[in-house]
C-alpha atoms as a printed R data frame, in Angstrom:
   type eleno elety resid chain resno      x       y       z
1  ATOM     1    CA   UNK     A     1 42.865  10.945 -16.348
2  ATOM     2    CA   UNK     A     2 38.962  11.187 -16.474
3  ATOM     3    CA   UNK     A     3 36.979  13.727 -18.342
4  ATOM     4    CA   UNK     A     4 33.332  13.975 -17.934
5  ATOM     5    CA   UNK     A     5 32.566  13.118 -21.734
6  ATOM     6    CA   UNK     A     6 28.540  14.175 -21.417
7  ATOM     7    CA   UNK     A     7 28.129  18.171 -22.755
8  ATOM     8    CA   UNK     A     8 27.511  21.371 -19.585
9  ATOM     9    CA   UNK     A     9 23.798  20.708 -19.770
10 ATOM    10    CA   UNK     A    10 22.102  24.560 -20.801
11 ATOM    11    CA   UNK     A    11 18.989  23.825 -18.195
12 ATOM    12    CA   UNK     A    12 21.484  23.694 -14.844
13 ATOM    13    CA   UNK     A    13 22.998  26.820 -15.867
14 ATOM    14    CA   UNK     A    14 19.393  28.575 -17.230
15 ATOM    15    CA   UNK     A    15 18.209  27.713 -13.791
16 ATOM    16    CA   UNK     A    16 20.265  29.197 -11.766
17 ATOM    17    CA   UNK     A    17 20.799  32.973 -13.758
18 ATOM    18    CA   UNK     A    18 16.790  32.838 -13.266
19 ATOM    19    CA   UNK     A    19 17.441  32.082  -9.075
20 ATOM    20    CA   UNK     A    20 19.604  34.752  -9.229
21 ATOM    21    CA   UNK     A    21 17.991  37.305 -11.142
22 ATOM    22    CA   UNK     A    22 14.661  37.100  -9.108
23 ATOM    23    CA   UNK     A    23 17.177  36.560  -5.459
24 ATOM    24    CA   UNK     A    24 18.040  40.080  -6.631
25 ATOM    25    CA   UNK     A    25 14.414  40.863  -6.867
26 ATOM    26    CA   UNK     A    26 14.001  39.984  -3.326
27 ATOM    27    CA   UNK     A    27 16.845  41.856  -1.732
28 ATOM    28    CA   UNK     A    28 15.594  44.450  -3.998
29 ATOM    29    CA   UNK     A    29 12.043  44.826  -2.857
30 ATOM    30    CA   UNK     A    30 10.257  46.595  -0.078
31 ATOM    31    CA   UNK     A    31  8.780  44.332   2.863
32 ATOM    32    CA   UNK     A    32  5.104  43.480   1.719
33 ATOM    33    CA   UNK     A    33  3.020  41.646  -0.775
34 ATOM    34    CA   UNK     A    34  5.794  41.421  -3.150
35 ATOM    35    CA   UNK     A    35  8.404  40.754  -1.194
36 ATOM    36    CA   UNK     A    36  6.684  37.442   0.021
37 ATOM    37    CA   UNK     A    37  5.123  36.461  -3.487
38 ATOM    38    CA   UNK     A    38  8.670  36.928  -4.944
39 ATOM    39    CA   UNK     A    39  9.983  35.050  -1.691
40 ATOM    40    CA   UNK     A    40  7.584  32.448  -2.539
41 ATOM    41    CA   UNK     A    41  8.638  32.171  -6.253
42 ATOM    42    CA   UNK     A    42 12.119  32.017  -5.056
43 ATOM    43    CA   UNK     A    43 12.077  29.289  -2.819
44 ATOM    44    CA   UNK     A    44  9.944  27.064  -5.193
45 ATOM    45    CA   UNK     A    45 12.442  27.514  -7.884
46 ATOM    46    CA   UNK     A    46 14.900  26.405  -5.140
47 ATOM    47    CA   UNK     A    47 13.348  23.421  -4.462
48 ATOM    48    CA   UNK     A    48 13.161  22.778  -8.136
49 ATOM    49    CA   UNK     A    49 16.776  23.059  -8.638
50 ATOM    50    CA   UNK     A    50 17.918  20.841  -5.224
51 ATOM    51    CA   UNK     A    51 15.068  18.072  -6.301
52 ATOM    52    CA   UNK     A    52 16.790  18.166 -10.464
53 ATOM    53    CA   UNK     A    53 20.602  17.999  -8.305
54 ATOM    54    CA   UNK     A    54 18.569  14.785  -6.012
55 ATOM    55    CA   UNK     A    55 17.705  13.124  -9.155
56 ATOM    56    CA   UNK     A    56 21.236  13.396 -11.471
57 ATOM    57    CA   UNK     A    57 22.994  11.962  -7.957
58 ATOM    58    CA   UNK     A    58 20.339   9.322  -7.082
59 ATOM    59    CA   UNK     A    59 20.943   8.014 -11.218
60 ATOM    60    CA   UNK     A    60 24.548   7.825 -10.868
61 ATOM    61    CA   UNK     A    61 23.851   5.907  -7.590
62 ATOM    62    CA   UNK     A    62 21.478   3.702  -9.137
63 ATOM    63    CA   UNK     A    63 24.131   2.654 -11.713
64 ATOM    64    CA   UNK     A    64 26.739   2.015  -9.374
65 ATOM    65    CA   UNK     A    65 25.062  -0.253  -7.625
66 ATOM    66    CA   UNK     A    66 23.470  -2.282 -10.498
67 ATOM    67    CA   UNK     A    67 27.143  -2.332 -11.725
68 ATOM    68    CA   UNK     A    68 28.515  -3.959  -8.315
69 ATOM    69    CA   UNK     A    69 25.609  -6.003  -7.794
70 ATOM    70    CA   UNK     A    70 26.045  -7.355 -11.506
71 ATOM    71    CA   UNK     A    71 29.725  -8.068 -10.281
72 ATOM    72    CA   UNK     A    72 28.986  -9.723  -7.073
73 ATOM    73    CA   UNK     A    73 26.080 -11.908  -8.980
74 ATOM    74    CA   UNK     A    74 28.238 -13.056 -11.755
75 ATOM    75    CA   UNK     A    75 31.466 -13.821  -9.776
76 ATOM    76    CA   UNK     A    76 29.705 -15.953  -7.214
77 ATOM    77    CA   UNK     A    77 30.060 -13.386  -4.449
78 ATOM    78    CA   UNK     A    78 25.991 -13.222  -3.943
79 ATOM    79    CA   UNK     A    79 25.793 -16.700  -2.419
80 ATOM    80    CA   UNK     A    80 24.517 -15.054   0.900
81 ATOM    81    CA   UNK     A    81 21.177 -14.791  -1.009
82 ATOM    82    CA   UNK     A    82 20.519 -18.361  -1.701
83 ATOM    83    CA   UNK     A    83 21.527 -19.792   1.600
C-alpha cells in the first residue's frame, strides 16, 4: 500500500488560513477602495498558491519522465533517436 513518506508541509496549509481569513475580509467589506485593494491582495495570494501547486506537479512530472526516459535509454528502447 503506498504512503506519502515526505511530512504535511506547514507553508500549504499557512497559505491557505491567510486566503481565507482575508476572503472573509472581502465578503466582509463595503463596495469601495477597500473592497478592491483587499480584492487585489486576494487574488495575488491566489495566484501565489495555484503557481506553488504548478510547480510541486510540474517536479513530480519532471521525475517521471527522467525515470522512463532513463528506462527506455538503458534497455535499448531509444533507438528511434539514433536512426
Amino acid at each position: 500500500m503506498y504512503t506519502q513518506s515526505k511530512p504535511h508541509v506547514a507553508f500549504h496549509d499557512t497559505l491557505q488560513a491567510g486566503v481565507g481569513q482575508l476572503v472573509e475580509r472581502v465578503v466582509a467589506a463595503e463596495p469601495g477602495a477597500e473592497r478592491s485593494r483587499l480584492l487585489r491582495w486576494a487574488l495575488l495570494a491566489l495566484a501565489v498558491f495555484a503557481a506553488w501547486r504548478i510547480a510541486r506537479g510540474l517536479r513530480k512530472g519532471f521525475w517521471a519522465m527522467f525515470g522512463i526516459a532513463m528506462a527506455l535509454w538503458w534497455s535499448g528502447g531509444a533507438w528511434f533517436l539514433f536512426r
